[in-house]
SEFIZA-3560 file (N, C-alpha, C; in Angstrom, 3 decimals):
REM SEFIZA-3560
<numar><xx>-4.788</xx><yy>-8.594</yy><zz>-15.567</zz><atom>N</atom></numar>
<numar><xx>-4.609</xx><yy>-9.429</yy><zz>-14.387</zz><atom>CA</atom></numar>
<numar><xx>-5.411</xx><yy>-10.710</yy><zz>-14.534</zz><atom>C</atom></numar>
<numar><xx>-6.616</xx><yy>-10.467</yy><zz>-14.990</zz><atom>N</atom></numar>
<numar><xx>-7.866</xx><yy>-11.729</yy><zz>-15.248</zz><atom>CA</atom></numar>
<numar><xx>-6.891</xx><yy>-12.703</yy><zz>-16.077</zz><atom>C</atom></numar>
<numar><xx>-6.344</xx><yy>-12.387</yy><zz>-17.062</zz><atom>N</atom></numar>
<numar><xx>-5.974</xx><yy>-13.243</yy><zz>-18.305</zz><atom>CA</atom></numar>
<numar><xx>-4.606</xx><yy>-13.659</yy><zz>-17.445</zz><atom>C</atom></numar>
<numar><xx>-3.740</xx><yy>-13.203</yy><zz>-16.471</zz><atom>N</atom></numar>
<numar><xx>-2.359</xx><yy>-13.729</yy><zz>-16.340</zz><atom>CA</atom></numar>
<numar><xx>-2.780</xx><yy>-14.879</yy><zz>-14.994</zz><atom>C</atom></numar>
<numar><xx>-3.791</xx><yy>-14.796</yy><zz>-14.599</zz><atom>N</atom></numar>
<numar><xx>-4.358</xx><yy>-15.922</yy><zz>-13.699</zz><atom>CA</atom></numar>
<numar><xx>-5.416</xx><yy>-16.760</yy><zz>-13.767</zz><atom>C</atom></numar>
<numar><xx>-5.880</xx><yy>-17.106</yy><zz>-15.081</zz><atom>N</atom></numar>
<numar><xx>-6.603</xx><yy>-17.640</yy><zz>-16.229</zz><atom>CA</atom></numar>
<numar><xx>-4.966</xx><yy>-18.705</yy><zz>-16.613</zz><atom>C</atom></numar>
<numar><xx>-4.434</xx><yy>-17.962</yy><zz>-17.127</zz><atom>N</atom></numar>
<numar><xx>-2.975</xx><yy>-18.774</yy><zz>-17.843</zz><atom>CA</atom></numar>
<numar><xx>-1.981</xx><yy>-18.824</yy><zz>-16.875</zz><atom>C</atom></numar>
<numar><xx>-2.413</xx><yy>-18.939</yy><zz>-15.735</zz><atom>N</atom></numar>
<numar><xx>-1.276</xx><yy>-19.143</yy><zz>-14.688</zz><atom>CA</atom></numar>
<numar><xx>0.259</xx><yy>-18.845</yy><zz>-15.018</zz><atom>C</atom></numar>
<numar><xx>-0.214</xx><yy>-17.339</yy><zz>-15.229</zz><atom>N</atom></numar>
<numar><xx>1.180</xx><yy>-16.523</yy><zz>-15.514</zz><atom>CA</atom></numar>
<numar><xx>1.240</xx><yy>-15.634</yy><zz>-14.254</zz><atom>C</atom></numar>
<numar><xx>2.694</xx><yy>-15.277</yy><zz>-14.370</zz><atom>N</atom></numar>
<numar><xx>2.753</xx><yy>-14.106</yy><zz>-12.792</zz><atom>CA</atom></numar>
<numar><xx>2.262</xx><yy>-12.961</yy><zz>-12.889</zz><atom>C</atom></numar>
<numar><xx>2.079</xx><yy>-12.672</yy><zz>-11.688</zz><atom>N</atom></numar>
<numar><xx>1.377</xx><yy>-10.702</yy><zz>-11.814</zz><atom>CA</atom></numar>
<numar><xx>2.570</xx><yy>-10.462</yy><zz>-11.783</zz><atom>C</atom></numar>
<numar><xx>2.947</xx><yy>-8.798</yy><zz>-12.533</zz><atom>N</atom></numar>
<numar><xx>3.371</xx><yy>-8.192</yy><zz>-12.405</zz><atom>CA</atom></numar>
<numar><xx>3.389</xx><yy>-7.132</yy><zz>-11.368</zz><atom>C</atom></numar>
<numar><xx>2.116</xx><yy>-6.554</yy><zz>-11.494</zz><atom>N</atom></numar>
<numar><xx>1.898</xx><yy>-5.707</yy><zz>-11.209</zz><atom>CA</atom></numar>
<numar><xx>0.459</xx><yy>-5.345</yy><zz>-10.563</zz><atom>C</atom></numar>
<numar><xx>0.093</xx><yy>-4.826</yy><zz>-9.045</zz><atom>N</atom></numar>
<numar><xx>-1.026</xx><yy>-5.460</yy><zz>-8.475</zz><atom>CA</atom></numar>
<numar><xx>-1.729</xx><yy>-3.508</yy><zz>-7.837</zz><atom>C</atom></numar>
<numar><xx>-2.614</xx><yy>-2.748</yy><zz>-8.179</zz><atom>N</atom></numar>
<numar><xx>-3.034</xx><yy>-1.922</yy><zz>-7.002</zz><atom>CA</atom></numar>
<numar><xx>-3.007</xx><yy>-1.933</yy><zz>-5.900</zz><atom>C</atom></numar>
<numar><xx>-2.758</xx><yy>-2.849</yy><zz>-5.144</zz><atom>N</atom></numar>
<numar><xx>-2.666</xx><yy>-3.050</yy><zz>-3.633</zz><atom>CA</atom></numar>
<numar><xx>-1.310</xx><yy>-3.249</yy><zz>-2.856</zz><atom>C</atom></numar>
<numar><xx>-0.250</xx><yy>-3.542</yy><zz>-3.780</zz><atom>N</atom></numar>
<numar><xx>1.112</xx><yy>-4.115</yy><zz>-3.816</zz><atom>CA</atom></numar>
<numar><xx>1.365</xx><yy>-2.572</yy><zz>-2.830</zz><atom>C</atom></numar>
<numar><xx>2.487</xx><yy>-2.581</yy><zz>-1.627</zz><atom>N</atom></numar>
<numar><xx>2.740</xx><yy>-1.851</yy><zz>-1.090</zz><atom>CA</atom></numar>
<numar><xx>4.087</xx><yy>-1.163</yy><zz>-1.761</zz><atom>C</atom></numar>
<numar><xx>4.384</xx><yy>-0.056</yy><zz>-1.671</zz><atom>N</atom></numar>
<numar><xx>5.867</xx><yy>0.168</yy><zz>-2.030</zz><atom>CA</atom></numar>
<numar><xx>6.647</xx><yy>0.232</yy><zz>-1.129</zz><atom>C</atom></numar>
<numar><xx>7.836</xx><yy>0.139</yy><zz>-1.241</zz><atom>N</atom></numar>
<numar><xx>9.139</xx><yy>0.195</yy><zz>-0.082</zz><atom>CA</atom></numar>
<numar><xx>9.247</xx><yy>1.363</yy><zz>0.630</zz><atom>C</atom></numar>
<numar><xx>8.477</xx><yy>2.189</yy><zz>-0.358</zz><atom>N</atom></numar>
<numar><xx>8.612</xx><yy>3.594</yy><zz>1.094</zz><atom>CA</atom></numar>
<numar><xx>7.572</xx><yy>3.464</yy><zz>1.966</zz><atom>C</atom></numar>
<numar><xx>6.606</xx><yy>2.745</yy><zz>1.594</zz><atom>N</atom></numar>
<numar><xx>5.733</xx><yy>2.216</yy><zz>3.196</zz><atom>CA</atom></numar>
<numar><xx>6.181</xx><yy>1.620</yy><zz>4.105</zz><atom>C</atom></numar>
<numar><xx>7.506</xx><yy>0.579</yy><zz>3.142</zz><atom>N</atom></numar>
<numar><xx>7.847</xx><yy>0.024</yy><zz>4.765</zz><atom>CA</atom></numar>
<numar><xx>9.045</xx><yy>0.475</yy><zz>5.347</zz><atom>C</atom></numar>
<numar><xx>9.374</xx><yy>1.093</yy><zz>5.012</zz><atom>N</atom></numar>
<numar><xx>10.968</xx><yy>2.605</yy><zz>5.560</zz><atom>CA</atom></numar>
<numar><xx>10.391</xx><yy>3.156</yy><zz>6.380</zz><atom>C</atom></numar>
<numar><xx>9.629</xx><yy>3.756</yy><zz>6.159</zz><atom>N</atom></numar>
<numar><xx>9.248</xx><yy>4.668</yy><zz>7.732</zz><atom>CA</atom></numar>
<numar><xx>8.223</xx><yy>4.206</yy><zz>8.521</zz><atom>C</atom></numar>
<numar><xx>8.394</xx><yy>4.079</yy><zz>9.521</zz><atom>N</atom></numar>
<numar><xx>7.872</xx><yy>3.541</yy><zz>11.014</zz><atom>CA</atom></numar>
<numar><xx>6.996</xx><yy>4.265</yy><zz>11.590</zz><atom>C</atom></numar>
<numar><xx>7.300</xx><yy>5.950</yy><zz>11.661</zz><atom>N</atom></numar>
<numar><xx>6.021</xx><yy>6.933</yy><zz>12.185</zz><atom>CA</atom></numar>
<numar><xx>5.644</xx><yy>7.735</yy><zz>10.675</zz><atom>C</atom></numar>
<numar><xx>4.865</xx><yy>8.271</yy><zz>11.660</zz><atom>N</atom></numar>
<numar><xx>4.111</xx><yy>9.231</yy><zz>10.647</zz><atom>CA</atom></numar>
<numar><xx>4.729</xx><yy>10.519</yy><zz>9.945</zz><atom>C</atom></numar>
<numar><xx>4.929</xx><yy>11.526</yy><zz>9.263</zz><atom>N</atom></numar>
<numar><xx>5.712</xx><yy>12.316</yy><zz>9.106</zz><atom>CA</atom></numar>
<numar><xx>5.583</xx><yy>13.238</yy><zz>9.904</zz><atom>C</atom></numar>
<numar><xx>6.526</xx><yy>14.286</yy><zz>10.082</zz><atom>N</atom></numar>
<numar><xx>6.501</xx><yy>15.612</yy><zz>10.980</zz><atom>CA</atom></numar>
<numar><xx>4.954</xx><yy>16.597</yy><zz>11.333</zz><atom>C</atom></numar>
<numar><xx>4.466</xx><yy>16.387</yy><zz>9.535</zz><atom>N</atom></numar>
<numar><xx>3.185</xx><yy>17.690</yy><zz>9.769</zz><atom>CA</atom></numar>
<numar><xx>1.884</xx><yy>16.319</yy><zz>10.121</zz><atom>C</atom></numar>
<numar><xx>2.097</xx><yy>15.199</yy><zz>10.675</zz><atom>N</atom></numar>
<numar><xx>0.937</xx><yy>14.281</yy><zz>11.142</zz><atom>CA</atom></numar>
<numar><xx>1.403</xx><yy>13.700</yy><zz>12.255</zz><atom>C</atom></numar>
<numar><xx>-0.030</xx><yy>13.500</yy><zz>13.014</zz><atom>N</atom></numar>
<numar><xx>0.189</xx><yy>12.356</yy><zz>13.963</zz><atom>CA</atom></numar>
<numar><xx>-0.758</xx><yy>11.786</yy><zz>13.868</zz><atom>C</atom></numar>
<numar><xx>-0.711</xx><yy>10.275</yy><zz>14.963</zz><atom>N</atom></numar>
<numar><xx>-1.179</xx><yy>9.260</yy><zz>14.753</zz><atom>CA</atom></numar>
<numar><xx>-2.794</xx><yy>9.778</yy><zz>15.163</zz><atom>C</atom></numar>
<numar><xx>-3.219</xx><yy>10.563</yy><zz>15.641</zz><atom>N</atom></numar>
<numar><xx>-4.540</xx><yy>10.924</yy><zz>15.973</zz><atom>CA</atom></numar>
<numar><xx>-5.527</xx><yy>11.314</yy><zz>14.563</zz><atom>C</atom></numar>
<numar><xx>-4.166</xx><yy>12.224</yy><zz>14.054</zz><atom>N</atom></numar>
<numar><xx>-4.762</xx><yy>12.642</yy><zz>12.283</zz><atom>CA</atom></numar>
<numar><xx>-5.224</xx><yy>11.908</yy><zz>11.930</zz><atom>C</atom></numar>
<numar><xx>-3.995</xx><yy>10.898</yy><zz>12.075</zz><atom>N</atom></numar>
<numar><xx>-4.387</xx><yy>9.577</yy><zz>10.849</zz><atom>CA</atom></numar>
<numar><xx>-5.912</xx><yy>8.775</yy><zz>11.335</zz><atom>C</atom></numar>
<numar><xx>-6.231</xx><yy>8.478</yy><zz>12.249</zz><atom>N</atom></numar>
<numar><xx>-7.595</xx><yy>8.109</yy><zz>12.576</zz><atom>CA</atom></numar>
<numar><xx>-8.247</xx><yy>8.850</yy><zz>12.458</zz><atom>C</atom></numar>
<numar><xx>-8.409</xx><yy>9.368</yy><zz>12.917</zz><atom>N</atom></numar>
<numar><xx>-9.451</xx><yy>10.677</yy><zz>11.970</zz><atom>CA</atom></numar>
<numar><xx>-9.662</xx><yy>10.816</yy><zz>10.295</zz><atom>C</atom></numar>
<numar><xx>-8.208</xx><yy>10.566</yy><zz>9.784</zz><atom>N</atom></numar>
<numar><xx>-8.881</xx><yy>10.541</yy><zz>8.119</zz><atom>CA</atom></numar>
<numar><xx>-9.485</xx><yy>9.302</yy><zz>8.056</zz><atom>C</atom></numar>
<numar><xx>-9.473</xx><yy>7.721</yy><zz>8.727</zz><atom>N</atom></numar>
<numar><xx>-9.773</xx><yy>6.955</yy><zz>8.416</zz><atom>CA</atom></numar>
<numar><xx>-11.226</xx><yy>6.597</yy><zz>9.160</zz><atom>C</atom></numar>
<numar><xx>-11.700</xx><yy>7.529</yy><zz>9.749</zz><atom>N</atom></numar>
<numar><xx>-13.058</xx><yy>7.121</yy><zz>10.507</zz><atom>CA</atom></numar>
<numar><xx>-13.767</xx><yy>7.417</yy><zz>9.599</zz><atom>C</atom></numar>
//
C-alpha cells in the first residue's frame, strides 16, 4: 500500500474497504439484536 501511494498508483485493495454484504442488509440477523450488538462494542 506504502509503495502504490509513494508512486501514485491505485489501491487495490484496502483492510477497511467494506464488502457489499455490509451494505445488503439493513438489520441485524435473526440470532442478534441491536442491544447485542452494543454490548459487543462497549
Amino acid at each position: 500500500i506504502w509503495e502504490a501511494l509513494v508512486s501514485n498508483r491505485l489501491i487495490l485493495w484496502s483492510a477497511n474497504m467494506s464488502s457489499s454484504v455490509e451494505w445488503s442488509h439493513y438489520i441485524p440477523p435473526a440470532d442478534h439484536t441491536y442491544n447485542e450488538l452494543m454490548l459487543n462494542t462497549i
